[in-house]
Every structure is written in C-alpha cells, then in structure tokens.
N, C-alpha and C positions, 0 to 999 in steps of 0.2 A: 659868662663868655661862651660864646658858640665855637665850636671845632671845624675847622675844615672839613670838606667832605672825604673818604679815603681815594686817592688819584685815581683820576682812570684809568692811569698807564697798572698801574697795582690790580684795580678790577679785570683788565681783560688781559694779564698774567695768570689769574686764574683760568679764566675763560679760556686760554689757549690750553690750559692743562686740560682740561674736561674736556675739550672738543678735540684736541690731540690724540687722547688718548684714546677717544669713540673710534677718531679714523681711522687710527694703528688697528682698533680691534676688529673694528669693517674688512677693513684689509688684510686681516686674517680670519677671515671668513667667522670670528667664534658669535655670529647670530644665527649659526647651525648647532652650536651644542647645546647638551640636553635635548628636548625634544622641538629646539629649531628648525631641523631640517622636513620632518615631519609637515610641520606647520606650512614649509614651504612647499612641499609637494602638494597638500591640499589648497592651498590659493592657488596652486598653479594650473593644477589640475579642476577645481569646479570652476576657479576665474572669479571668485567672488571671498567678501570677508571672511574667514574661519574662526569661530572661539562662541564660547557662551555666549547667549543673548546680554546678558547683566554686566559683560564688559564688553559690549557693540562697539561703542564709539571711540574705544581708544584703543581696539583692535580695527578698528578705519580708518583711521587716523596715521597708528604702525604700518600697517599695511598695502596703504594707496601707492609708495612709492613703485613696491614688485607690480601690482596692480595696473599700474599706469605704463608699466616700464612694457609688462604683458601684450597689453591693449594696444601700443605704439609696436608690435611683430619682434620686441628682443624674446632669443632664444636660448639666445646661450646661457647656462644654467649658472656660468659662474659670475657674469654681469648681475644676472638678477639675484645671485648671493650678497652683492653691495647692497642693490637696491633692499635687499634685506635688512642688512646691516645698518643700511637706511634709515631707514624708520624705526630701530630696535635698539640702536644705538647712540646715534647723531641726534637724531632729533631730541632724548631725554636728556643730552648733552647741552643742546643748543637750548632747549626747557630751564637746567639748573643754570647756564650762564644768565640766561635774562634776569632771571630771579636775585642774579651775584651783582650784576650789574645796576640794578633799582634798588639792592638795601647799601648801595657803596655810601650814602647820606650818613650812614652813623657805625661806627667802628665796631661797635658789640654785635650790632643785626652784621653786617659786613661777613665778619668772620664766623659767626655761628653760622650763617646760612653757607659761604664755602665751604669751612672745613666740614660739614654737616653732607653737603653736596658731595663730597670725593668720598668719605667713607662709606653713604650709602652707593655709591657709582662703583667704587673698587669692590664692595662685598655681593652687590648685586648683579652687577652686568654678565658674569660668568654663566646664568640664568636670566638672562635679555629676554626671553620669549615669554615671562612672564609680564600682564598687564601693568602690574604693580611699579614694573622699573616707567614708567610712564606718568601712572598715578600720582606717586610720589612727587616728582619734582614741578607737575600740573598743582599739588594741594599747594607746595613749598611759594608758589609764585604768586598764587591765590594770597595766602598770605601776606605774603612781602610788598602785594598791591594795598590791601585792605592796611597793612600797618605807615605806610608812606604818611608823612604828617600835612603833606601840603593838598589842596584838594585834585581830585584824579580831571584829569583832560580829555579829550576824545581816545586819544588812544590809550589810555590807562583803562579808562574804560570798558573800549574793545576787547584789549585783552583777557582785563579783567573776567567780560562775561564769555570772550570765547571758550576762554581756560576753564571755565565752569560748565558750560554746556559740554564739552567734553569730557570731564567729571560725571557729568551724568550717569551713564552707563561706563563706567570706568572700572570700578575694582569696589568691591562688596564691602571691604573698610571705608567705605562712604559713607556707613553707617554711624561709624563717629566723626569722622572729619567734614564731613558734610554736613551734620547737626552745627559744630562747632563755627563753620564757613556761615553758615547759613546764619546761624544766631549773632555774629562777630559782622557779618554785611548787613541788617535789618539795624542793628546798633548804629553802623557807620551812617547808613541812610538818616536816618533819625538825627542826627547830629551835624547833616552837612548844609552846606553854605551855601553851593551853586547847583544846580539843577542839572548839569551833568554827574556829577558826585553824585549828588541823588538816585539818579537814575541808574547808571550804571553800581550803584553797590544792591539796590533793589533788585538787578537782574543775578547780581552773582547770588544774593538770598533766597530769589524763587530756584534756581539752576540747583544749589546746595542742598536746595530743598527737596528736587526732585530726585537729585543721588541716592537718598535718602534710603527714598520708598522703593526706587530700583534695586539698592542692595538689599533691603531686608528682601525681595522676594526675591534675587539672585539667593540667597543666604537658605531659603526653602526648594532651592534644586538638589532633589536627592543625588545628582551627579557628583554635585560638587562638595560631599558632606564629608569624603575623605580627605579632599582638598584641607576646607576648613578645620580637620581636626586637627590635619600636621600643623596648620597654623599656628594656633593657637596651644600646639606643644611644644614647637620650638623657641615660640614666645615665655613662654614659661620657665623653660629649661636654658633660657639666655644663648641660641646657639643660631648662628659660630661667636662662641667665645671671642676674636680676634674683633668681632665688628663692636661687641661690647664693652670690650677693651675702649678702642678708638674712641666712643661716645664718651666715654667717662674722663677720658683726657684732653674731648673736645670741652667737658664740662667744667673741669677743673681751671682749665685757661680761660673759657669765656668769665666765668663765674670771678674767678680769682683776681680778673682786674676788675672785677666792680670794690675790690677791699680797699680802705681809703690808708689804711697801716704798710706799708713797706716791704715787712719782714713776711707776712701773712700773703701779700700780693705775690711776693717771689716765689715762695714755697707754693703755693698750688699753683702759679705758672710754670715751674721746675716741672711740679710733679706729673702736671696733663702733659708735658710736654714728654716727655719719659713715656709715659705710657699710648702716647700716639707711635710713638717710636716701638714701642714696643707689640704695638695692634699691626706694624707694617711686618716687625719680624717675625709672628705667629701667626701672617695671614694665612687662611687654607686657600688655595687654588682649584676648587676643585666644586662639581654642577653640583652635588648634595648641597658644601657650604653654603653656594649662593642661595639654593632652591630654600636654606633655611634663612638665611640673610631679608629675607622679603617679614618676615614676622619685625626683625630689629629696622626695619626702614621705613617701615607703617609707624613703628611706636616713634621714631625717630621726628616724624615730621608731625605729628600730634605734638611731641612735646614741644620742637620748636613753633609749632602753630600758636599752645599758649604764651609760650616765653615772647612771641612777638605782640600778641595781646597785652598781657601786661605792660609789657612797654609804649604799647600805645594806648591804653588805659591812662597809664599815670603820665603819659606826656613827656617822655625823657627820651626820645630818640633823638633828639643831638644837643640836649639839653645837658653839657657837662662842666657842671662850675669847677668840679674840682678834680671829678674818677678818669674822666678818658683823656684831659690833657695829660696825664700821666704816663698813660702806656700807648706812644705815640708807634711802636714798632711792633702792634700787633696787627694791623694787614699785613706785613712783612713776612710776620711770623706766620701767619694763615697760608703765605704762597710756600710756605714751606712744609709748611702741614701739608698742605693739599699733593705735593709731589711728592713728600712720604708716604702718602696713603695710598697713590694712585700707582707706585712703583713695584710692587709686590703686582698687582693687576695685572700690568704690561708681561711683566716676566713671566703668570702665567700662562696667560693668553700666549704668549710666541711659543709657549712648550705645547699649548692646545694643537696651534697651528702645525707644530712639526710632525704632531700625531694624525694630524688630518694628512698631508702631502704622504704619510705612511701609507694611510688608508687607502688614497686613490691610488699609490703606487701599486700596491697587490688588487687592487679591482679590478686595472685597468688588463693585469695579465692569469687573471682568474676566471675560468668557464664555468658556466652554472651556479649554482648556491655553495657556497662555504662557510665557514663557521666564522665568524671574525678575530672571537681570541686565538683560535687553531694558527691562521694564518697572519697574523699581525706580529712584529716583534713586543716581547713584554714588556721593552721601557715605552712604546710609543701605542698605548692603547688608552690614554685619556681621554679619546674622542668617544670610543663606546660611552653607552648610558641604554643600561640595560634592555631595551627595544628599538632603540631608530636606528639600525646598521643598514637596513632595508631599503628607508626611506632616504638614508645619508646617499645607501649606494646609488641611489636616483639620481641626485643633487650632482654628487661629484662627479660620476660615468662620465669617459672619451665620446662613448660610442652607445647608442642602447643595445647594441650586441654584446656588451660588457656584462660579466657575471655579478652575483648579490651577496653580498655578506650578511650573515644574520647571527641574532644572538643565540646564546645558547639555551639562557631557561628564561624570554622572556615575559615579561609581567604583565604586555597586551601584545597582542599581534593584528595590527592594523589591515594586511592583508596579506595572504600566502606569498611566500615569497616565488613561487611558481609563475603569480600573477601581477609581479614586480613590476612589470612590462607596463601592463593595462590600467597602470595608474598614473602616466603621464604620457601624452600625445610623443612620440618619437623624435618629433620636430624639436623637440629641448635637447 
C-alpha cells in the first residue's frame, strides 16, 4: 500500500520558516557581516559581478538583484542592503523551499531534505557572502529532481538543467557533487521513458559535467589555496560542533524510522530528537562558526545526494508496505525540527543587527578615521570581522562627510582608509 503524499499545508510550514527567516535576516541587514559589506562596495562601485572566476555564476545570480536595483538610479545604500540581502539570503531560502516542496511525495526524502535545509541555513547564513550558502541548496534540488519517481515535465526539466548550469561555475566542491550529479543524471537519462525525461536529465549530466572541470581549475587558483586549506580543516576537525550535533540527530530520526521493531524506532527517534535540541542550545552565533559551517553543508548535501540515490536506486520512495505507515507524525516533527534549529539563527542575527545600529550610531558622529573597537561599546561589537569596518563605514554612512572606522591589526586592508571616499561615487 502507497502513503499519502505529506500535506502541503505541512510543506509550505516549512517553507514559511526558511523564507521567514531570510526575510527577518534581510531586514537586518546580516548580508553585511563578515566580509558582506565589502563585497557590496565593490559591485557598487565597479557596477559589475565581483568574486572568483570558478564561482561566476552563482556570484550573478546573488548579485543581479543590487545590480539591477543600481542600474534602475537607487542609491540609497540601505535599500540596496535588502537588495543584498536579496540574493544572499532569500533566494538560497526560496532554493531549499522548492527542493522541500518536490520531495513532499515521500516522508523520509520530506524531512531529510527540511530538517537538512534549516540546519545548513541556521549554521551558514551568518556567513551569506559565501558562494557555498547557494551552492548547496542549487546541489540539494538537483537532486530532489533527479530522485522524483514519476518522469520530469517541462518544467522539472527546466529547472532541473537551469539549476545545473548555474552549478557550473558555482563553488569548487563541484568537484564531487558534480561528478556524483552528473553520473546519477547519465543513469536517469538511460532509463527514462519520455523524451523530455531524456532530455532534460542529459542536460543536467553535461552541466554536472562541466562543474567539474570548472572546479578542478578554480581548485588551481593559488588565490584560493588558503581558502581551501581552512576548508578542508574545519572539515576534518567537525567544526562548529553545534552544526554536527544537528546532522547526527537529523540521522538518527530519519534513519530510526526506517526500524520495522517499536522499541529501537523510539529510541533513536528520542535520541535525534535530543540532540537536535540540543545542536539549537550550543548553537555559536557567530561569522567564524558559519565561515567554518560551509565545510559541514558541502559534506551535508553529498550525503544526502547519495541517501537520495539509493532510494531511488532501489525504488522505495513512496513504496511503504509497512516502515512509513508507521511514523505518520514525522513531517510534523520535521516543522518542529526546523524552527528549533532556525531559532538560535534569528536570535543571533537581532544581536548582529543591534551591533550594527551601534556602529552607524558612532560613525554617523565621528570626524575622520577611528579605530572601531576604541569607539564602539564592548557588548555591541559583533559586527567587527577583523578588516571590513572601512568598507561597513561606506555601506552604513548618513552623509559621505561622515568619518571611518577601521580595525585595529587588520589581516588585509582593501584601501587606505584616507581614501575611503574614492571607493564609492558620493551619490550612494
């Protein structure tokens, strides 16, 4: 006997949590922290994409909204902070909803791919200016197409190969997920029935394909080779703890009702459930955590890439004679997951935001360069990260007669802050 699919009204309760929560963080401006704001000075100021070649496309993609919003004469710097927000936040929002919304057919893919969605969302977004919060939920959807059992349509299709070609030049872990895309759509193609199916799983395999070769030679930019090391050290070293936490509780729940015994099904839906609870009360709040959080949301979505392969290997996505009529109250439990995990997020981000409204308060009556920690109070300096106080003070400024805060020892200095001025047209 076949299961119901899980309710819509249940799918887009999540949906509203992930897209709730981009807009709250929009709306406090945190697509400025870390080196956000940075990032905004220079599209604003050359008027064109900014970031590595090797993630082009999904730095154009982030990007077009300020870009567009530019090109249309807005100036004011804090409108085009939304539109930042934009495309840094909302949109990898609106990414993991589509993705929640197409595996709603089977209760296992359901809730892995939500609760999967909000713990990489809550441990990364603090760190939005990375490609990766993009990448991710782009691979995540990728697969949720390729795994659907029925065959794809025009617009499964579409999507399918859109989401792919923007993959392309996406994030240098294309180097696995893209192999895996690629091998997992050449299979689908081969096996399909209609000549749309066909076609469009063959475009996501060539696109996968070409990720590929983009990251390995993103991956030989001597630029990016301390990028890569931290990578692949925070991977190693399981950090932040808090996002590993979540994973392992998200595994234990998904996992745990596949056990066909009672007592075994409870005890590891107890125990994920404990320990998701317990990933929201040792969340870190803070641009380091996230900045390492991106190593656990790459491995995150590889593995749910194969967990959804398997399942559509062996043909069991809503095939449940006996495991999932059983645990008929785990989307339920998924929307509860998901606003555990997403709740420590919010509460950082508003303490971000406080320390930001610190910050323009002493710029806006501070002449010349000053130091940031000197003049900022010590509980509201979450916004500092170690070099963009310069770049911030651009972003946030009443007036460009307004003075510049700078850091103290920091680790690049993008331009003197003398010449603070001469990096953004006055008009902002």
């Amino acid at each position: 006997m076949k299961t119901r699919p899980v309710s819509r009204y249940v799918a887009l309760a999540v949906c509203a949590l992930l897209a709730g929560s981009a807009i709250v963080m929009t709306l406090q401006s945190l697509a400025l922290a870390a080196d956000g704001s940075y990032y905004l000075v220079r599209i604003l100021g050359d008027q064109a994409v900014f970031g590595p070649d090797a993630r082009l496309f999904t730095n154009a993609v982030r990007q077009a909204p300020v870009l567009a919003s530019a090109q249309l004469g807005l100036s004011d710097t804090q409108l085009l902070t939304l539109a930042h927000g934009t495309g840094q936040l909302l949109l990898p929002a609106v990414v993991w909803s589509m993705a929640v919304l197409l595996a709603r057919a089977d209760r296992l893919v359901f809730s892995a791919v939500s609760m999967t969605a909000a713990v990489c969302a809550a441990s990364t977004w603090y760190f939005s200016v990375s490609e990766s919060v993009l990448a991710v939920p782009l691979t995540v959807l990728v697969a949720v197409l390729l795994w659907r059992p029925d065959a794809w349509g025009p617009h499964h299709a579409a999507l399918g190969a859109t989401a792919s070609v923007v993959l392309v030049a996406g994030y240098e872990t294309a180097v696995a997920t893209g192999l895996l895309l690629a091998g997992w759509a050449g299979w689908r193609a081969a096996a399909a029935r209609t000549r749309m199916d066909r076609s469009g799983s063959v475009l996501v395999s060539a696109a996968a394909s070409a990720s590929v070769l983009v990251g390995v030679v993103g991956l030989q930019d001597p630029s990016e080779a301390p990028s890569g090391q931290a990578f692949l050290y925070v991977l190693v070293s399981l950090m932040p703890g808090s996002m590993y936490v979540g994973l392992a509780g998200i595994t234990l729940v998904v996992g745990g009702s596949l056990f066909s015994s009672g007592t075994p099904r409870r005890v590891a839906i107890t125990a994920g459930a404990l320990l998701i609870v317990t990933a929201a009360l040792v969340y870190e709040g803070t641009v380091t955590a996230a900045y390492e959080a991106r190593a656990g949301a790459t491995l995150a979505s590889i593995v749910l890439l194969l967990v959804l392969w398997w399942n559509w290997r062996n043909k069991r996505s809503i095939d449940t004679e006996t495991r999932w009529g059983e645990e008929p109250l785990l989307p339920l439990f998924s929307v509860v997951a998901v606003g555990v995990l997403l709740t420590p997020a919010l509460l950082a981000s508003a303490d971000w935001a406080r320390s930001l409204d610190a910050f323009r308060a002493v710029l806006t009556r501070t002449d010349g360069v000053a130091l940031a920690d000197e003049v900022l109070p010590a509980e509201r300096q979450d916004v500092l990260y170690d070099w963009t106080s310069s770049s911030l003070s651009l972003i946030v400024r009443s007036r460009p007669t307004d003075g510049v805060l700078i850091d103290r020892n920091p680790s690049l200095v993008p331009f003197p802050p003398e010449r603070a001025r001469e990096q953004l047209s006055d008009d902002f």
